[in-house]
C-alpha positions in Angstrom: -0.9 73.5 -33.9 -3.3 71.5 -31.0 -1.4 68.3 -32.0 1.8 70.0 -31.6 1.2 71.3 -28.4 -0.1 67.8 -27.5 3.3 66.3 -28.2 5.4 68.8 -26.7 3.3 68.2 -23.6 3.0 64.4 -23.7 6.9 65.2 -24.3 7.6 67.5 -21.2 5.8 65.0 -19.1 8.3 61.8 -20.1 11.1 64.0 -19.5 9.8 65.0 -15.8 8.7 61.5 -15.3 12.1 59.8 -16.2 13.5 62.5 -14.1 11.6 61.5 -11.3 12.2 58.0 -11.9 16.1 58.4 -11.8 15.8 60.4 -8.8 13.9 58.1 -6.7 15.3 54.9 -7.9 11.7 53.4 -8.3 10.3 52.0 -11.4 7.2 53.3 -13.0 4.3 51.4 -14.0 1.0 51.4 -15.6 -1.7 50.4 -12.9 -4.3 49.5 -15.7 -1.9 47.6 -18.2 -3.5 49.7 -21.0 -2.0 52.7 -21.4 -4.2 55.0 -19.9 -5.0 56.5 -16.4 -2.5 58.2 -13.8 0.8 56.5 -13.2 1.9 55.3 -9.9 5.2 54.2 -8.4 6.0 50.5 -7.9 7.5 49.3 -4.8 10.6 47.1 -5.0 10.1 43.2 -6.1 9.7 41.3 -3.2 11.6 38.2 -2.5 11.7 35.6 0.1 9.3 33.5 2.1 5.7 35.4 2.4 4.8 36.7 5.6 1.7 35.7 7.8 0.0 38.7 6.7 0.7 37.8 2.8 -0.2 34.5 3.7 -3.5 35.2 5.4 -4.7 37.9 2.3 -3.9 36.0 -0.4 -5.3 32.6 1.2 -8.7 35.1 1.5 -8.7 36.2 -2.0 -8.6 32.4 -3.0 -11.3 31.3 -0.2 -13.8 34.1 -1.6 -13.2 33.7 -5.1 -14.0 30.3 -4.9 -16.9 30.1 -2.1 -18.4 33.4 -4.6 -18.2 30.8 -7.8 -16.0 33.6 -8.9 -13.1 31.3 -10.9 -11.2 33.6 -12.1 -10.7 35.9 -9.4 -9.6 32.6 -7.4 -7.2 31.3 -10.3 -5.3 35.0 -10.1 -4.5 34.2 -6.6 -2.7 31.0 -8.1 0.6 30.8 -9.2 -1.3 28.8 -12.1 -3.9 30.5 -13.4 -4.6 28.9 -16.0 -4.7 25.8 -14.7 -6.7 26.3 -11.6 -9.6 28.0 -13.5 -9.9 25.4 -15.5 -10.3 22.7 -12.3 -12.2 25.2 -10.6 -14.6 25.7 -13.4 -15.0 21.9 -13.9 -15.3 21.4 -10.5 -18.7 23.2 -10.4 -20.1 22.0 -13.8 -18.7 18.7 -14.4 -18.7 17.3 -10.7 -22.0 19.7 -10.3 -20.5 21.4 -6.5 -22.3 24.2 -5.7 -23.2 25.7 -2.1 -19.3 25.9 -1.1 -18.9 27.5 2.3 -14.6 27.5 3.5 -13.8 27.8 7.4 -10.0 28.6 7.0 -8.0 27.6 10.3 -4.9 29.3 11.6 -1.8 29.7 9.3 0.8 27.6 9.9 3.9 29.1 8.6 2.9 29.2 4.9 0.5 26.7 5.0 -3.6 27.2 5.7 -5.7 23.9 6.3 -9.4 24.5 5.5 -12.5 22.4 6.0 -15.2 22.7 2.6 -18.7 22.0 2.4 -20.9 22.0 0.0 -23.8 20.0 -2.0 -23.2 17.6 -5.0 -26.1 17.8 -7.8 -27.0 15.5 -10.6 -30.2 14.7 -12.5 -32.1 16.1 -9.6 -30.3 14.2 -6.7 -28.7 15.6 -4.2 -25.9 14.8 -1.5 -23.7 17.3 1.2 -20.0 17.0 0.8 -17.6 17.9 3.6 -13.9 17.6 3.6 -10.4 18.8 4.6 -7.6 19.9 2.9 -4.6 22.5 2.6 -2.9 25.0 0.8 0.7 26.4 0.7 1.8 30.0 -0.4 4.5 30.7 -2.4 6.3 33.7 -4.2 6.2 34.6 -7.3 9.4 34.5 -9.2 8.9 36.9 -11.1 5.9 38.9 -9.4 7.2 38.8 -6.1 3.6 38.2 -5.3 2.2 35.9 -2.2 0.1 33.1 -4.3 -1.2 29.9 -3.6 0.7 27.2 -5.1 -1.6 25.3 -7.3 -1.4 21.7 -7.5 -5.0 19.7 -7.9 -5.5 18.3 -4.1 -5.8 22.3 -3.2 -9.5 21.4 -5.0 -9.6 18.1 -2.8 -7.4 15.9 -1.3 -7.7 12.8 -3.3 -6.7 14.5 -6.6 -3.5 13.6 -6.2 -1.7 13.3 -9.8 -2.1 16.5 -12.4 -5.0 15.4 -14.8 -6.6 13.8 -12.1 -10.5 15.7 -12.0 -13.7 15.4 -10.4 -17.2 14.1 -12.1 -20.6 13.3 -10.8 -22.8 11.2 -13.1 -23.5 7.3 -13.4 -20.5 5.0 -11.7 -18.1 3.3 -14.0 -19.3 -0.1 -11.5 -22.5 -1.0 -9.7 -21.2 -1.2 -6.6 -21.4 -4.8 -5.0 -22.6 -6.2 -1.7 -19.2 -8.5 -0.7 -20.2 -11.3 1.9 -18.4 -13.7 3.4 -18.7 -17.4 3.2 -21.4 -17.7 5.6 -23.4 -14.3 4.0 -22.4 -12.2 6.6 -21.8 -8.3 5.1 -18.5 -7.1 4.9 -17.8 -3.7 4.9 -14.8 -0.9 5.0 -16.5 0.4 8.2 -16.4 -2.8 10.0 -13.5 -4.1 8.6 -11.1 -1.2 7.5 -8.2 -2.6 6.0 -10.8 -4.1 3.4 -11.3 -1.4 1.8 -9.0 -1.2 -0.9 -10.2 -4.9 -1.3 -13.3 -4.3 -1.8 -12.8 -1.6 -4.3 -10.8 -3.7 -6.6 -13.5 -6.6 -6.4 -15.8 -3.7 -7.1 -13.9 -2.8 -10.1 -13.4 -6.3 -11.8 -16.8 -7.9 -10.6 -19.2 -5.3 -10.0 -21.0 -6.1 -14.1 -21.4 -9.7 -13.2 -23.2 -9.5 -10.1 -26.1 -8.2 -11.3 -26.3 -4.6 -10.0 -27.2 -1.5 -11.4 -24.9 1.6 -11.1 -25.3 4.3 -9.3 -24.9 8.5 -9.4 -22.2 9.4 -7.8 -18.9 11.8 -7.2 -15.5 10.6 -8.1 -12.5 11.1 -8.8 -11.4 10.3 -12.7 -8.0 9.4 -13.0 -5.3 10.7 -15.4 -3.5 7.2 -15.1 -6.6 5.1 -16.3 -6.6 3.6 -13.2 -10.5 3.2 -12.1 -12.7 5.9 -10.6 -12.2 6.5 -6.9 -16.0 6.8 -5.7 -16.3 10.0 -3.3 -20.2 10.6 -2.6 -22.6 8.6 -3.2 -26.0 10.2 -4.7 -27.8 7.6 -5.2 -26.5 4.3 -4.6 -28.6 1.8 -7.3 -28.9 -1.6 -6.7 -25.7 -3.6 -6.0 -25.1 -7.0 -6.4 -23.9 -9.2 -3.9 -20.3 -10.8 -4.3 -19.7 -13.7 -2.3 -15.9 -14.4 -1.2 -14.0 -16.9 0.8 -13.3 -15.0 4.0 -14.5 -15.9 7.0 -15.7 -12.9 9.1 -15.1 -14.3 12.6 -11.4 -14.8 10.7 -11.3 -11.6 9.6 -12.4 -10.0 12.9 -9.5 -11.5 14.6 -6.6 -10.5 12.1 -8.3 -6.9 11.9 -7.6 -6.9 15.6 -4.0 -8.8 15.7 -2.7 -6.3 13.0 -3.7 -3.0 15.4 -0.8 -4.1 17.7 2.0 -3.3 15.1 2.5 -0.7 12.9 3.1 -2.0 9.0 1.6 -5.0 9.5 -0.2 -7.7 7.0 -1.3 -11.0 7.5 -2.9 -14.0 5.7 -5.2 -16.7 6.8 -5.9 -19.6 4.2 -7.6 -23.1 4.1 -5.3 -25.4 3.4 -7.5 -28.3 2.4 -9.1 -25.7 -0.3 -6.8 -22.9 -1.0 -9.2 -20.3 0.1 -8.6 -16.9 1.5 -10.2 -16.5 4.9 -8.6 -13.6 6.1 -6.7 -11.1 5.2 -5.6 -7.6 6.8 -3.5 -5.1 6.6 -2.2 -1.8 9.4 -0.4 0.5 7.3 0.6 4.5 6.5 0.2 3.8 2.9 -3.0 1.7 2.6 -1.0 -0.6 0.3 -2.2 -4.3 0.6 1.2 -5.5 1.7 -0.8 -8.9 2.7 -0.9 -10.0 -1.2 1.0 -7.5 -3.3 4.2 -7.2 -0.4 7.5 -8.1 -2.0 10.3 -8.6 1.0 13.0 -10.6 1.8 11.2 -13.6 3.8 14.3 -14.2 6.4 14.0 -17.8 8.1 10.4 -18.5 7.5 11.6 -19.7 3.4 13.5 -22.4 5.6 10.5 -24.1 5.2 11.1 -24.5 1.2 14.9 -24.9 1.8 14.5 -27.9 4.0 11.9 -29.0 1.3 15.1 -28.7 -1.6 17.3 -30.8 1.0 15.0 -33.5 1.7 13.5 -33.6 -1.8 17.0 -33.7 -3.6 18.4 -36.8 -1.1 21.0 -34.7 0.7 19.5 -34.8 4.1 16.4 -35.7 6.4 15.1 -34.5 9.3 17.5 -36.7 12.0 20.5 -36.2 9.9 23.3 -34.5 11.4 23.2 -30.8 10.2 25.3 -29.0 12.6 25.1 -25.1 13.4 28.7 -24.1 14.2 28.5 -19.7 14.9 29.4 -18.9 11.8 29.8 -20.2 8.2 31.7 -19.6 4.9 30.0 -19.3 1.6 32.3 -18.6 -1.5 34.2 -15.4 0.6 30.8 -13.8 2.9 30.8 -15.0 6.1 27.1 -15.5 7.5 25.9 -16.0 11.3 23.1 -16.5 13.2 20.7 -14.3 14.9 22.2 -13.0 18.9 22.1 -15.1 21.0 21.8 -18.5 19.4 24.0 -21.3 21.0 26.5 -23.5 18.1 25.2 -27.0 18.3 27.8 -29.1 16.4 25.7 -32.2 17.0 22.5 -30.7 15.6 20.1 -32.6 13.3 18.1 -31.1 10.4 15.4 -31.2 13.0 16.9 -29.5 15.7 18.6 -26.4 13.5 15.4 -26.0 12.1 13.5 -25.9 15.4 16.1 -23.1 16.5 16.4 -21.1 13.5 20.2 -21.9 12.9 21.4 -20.3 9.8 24.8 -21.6 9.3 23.7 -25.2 9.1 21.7 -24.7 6.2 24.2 -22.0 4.4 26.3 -25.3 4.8 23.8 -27.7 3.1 23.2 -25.7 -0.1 26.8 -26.6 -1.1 26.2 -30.4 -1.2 25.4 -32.4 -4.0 23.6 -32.5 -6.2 21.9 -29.2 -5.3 23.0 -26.6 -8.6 22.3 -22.6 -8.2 18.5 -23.6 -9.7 17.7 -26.2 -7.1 16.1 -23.8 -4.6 14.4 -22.1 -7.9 13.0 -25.5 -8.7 11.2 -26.8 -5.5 10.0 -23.6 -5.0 8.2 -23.1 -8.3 7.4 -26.7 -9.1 6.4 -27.9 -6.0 5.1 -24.9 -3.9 3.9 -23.0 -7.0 5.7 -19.9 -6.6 7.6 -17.1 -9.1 5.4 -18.1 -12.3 3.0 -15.0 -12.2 0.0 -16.9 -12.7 -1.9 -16.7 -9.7 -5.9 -15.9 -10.3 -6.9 -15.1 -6.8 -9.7 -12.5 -7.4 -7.6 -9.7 -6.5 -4.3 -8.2 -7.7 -2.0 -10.7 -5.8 2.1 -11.1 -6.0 3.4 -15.1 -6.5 6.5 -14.7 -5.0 10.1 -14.8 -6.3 12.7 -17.5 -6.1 15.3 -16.5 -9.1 18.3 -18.5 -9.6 21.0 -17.4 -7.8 24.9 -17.4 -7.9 27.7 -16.8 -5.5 26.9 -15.1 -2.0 23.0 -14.9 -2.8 22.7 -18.8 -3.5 23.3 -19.5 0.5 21.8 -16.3 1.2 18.1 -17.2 -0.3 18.6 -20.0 1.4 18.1 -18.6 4.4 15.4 -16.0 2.9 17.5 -13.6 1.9 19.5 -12.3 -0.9 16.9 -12.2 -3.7 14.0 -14.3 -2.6 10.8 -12.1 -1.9 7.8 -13.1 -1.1 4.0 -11.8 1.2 2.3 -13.0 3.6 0.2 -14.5 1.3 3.1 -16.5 -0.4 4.4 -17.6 2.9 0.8 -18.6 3.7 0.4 -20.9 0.8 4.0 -22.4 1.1 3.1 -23.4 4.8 -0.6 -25.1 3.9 1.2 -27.1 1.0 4.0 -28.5 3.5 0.8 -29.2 5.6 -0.7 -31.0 2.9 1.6 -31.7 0.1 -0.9 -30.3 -2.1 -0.5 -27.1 -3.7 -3.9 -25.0 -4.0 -3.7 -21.2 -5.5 -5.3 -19.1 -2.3 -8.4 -17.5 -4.1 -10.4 -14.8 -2.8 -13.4 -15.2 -5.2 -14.9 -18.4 -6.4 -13.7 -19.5 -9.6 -17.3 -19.9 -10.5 -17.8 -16.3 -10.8 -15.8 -15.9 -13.9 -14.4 -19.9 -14.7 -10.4 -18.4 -14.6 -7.6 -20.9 -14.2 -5.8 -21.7 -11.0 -1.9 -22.1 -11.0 -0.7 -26.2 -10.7 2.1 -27.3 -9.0 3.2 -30.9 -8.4 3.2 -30.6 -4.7 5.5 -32.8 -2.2 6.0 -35.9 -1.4 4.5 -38.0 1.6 7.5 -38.4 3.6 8.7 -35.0 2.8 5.3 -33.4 4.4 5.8 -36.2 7.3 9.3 -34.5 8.4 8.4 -31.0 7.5 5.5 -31.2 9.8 7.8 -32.6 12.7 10.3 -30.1 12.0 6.9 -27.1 12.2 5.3 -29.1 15.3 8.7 -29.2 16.9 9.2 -24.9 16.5 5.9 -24.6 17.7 6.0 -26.1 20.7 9.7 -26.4 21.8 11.7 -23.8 19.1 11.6 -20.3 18.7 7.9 -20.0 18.0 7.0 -22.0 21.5 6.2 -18.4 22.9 3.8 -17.2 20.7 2.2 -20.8 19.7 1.6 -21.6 23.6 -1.6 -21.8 25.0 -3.0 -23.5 21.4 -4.5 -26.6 21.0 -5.0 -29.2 18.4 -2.4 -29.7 15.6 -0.2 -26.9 15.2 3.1 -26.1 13.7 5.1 -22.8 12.8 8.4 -20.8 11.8 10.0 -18.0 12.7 11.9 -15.3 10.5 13.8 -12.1 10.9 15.3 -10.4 7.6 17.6 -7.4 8.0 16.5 -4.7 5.3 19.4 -2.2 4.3 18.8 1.3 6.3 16.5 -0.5 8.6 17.7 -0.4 12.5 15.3 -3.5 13.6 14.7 -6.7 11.2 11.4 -7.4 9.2 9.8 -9.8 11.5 8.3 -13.0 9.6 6.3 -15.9 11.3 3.9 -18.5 9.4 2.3 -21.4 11.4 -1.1 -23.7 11.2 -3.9 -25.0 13.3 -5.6 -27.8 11.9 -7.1 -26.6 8.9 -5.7 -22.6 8.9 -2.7 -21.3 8.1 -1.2 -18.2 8.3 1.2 -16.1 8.0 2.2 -12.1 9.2 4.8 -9.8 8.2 5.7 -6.7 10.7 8.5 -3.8 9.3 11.1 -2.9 11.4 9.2 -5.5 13.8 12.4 -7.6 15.2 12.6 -10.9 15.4 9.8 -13.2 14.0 8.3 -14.1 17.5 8.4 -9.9 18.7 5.3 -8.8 16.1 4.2 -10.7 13.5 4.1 -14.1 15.8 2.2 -12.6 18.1 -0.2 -11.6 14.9 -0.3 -15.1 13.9 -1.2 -16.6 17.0 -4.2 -14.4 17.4 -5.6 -14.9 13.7 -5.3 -18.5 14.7 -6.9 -18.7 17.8 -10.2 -17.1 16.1 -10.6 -21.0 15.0 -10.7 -22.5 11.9 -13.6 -21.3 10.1 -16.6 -23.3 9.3 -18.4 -24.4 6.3 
């Protein structure tokens, strides 16, 4: 009888409650999940973006949960609980960050920045870790819930890929004291654009220089890719790493790259190959200065006139004339605005002013073949055979064989010729010279790698490639920038039109007795409007001694 009555009341109930529901066209749910305890009305899914009020609470919840070392209560404010409890939870045992105090700023829309600190324990040391980063809030699809859209740099901002994580314990590297040639320190603070330099000559040298690593926070990468050191707990002994920059080098191209956005430049020693500068302004703090690969635009006349004079088809005072525009197999090329035909123009002269059609007109003559340009520049400039050992992860340029329209056009430095500043470095110490050295950053010494060879040029073709530099430089397009310097000096300018781009990569490589260098500036204009200017500066620090 009770369990009869039970039913037919559990039974009376259903039938009021789906009454109810039908009449107020709201959906009834169970506030515990279990079963048990009173049942409420739900309110309507809601869709669309959150409002500042959503935004603000559930930004809160996350805040406290996590400053309370509560992870789970912080993961349900995710839309990925799951995952974030699991980062959240290594995040305070396996990087060992306690203490964490959040000061939330304003909300923006859907987004909250926040600033974090906290303390960073291991083995009994100890280190105070403050940062910056920011969340967005998004709805829940099928919730209709405000959460926090979890993706790893919510943690911090440098775990960028999923997988990436934090650890504190002993560094993968000691980390190393790098010097310049003279023993001076060089440092990320002093010289910013070293940074990631110094981190990859951490990386390969810092177990043959004879330090000891380390405790410290970084991040571990999912990639492989090496730690990125956060916090330093305790710093062990590093060993020193002595390089070939110059510091009174490097001073001045830190400064010359400040005046242009996307900027690199090179500074090498010709009569050695070493790397005495190198620096680096950019969004993306990609070392453009070894690893770029553009389109070098007029400055890779410099190799062409090498092909011509090295294959017998012309010399410096023959006639190359520079008409305003010339034919190649059906494409029409021209010269930059502005540029005055010169039908009675030498070699010399065209090369002096930059002249494009007179050299898309000399890559047609005999005996020059669609390789010939490949040739000169590999076997006698050492470029395109990927086997550069300069210390660092470095790119050797590319000079492929090319047909049709991109034969004249990589002529000229377009088409598919890429090459850095580094490249364009190199190629102009070897026309100095007629010697190819590899540029190298570290001493060979350090870890007895092989250079690259090349054959180099020939005496009378570094003789008229120097007149033809020496003539730019002090009557041609790079007069401008090169006035004002002494001694013997020489340069080339470039521009190279990018697809999408309104203003021209500007290009400019030059040398003063025993420097070269050369600059590349995006979107920078002609070679004389930002990376001459570059140049000129790095230059005028002096050639570096010892």
């Amino acid at each position: 009888m009770r369990g009869g009555a039970k039913a037919a009341v559990i039974g009376g109930m259903f039938a009021a409650l789906v009454g109810g529901a039908a009449y107020s066209g709201y959906a009834f749910v169970d506030g515990l999940r279990g079963g048990h305890g009173p049942k409420v009305l739900a309110e309507p899914t809601r869709t669309g973006t959150p409002t500042a009020s959503e935004v603000a609470a559930v930004a809160k919840a996350f805040f406290d949960g996590w400053q309370s070392g509560d992870t789970r209560a912080a993961a349900r404010a995710t839309n990925d609980a799951v995952g974030a409890e699991e980062m959240l939870v290594g995040y305070r045992d396996e990087a060992g960050i306690s203490g964490v105090e959040i000061t939330a700023g304003t909300p923006r829309d859907t987004r909250v920045a926040y600033q974090v600190r906290a303390v960073v324990t291991h083995g009994g040391k100890r280190a105070r870790l403050a940062y910056e980063s920011e969340l967005h809030v998004v709805r829940g699809p099928a919730s209709g819930r405000a959460l926090v859209e979890w993706k790893p740099s919510v943690l911090h901002p440098e775990l960028l890929d999923i997988g990436d994580v934090l650890v504190t314990g002993e560094a993968s590297k000691p980390q190393v004291k790098a010097v310049d040639r003279d023993g001076e320190a060089l440092t990320a603070r002093t010289y910013p654009s070293l940074a990631p330099v110094l981190d990859q000559l951490r990386e390969k040298y810092g177990d043959r220089t004879g330090g000891t690593p380390g405790i410290e926070l970084a991040v571990r990468h999912a990639s492989g890719a090496p730690d990125t050191p956060l916090l330093t707990l305790s710093k062990g002994r590093p060993g020193t790493l002595r390089t070939t920059l110059s510091a009174r080098v490097q001073r001045a191209a830190e400064r010359a790259v400040l005046r242009y956005p996307e900027s690199s430049v090179v500074a090498v020693r010709p009569s050695t190959g070493e790397v005495l500068a190198l620096a680096n302004r950019r969004n993306d703090g990609f070392n453009a200065a070894f690893q770029g690969q553009l389109a070098p635009g007029s400055t890779m006349k410099i190799v062409t006139a090498a092909t011509l004079i090295e294959n017998g088809v012309v010399t410096a005072d023959d006639p190359a004339p520079c008409p305003d525009e010339a034919v190649w197999q059906g494409q029409a090329f021209g010269n930059i605005a502005g540029l005055e035909p010169d039908l009675t123009a030498t070699l010399l002269t065209s090369f002096q002013r930059s002249c494009n059609t007179a050299f898309v007109r000399l890559v047609d003559e005999e005996p020059l073949t669609d390789e010939s340009l490949t040739q000169v520049a590999r076997d006698r400039f050492g470029l395109g055979r990927d086997n550069w050992t300069t210390g660092i992860a470095s790119f050797d340029g590319r000079v492929p064989p090319s047909t049709g329209p991109d034969r004249a056009a990589g002529a000229i430095g377009q088409g598919l010729v890429q090459m850095s500043p580094l490249n364009m470095a190199s190629v102009t110490a070897t026309a100095m010279t007629g010697t190819f050295r590899q540029p190298f950053l570290v001493p060979r010494s350090l870890d007895d790698r092989r250079f690259a060879r090349a054959e180099g040029l020939s005496p009378d073709t570094v003789t008229q490639l120097r007149r033809m530099m020496e003539a730019t430089a002090r009557v041609g397009t790079g007069a401008g920038v090169m006035a004002g310097l002494g001694g013997d000096i020489g340069a080339k300018t470039g521009s190279a039109e990018v697809d999408g781009q309104s203003r021209s990569n500007s290009w400019f490589t030059g040398y003063r007795d025993d420097m070269a260098a050369a600059a590349m500036t995006q979107s920078g204009g002609r070679g004389g409007d930002a990376a001459g200017p570059i140049v000129a500066e790095v230059l005028r620090g002096g050639p570096a001694g010892g």
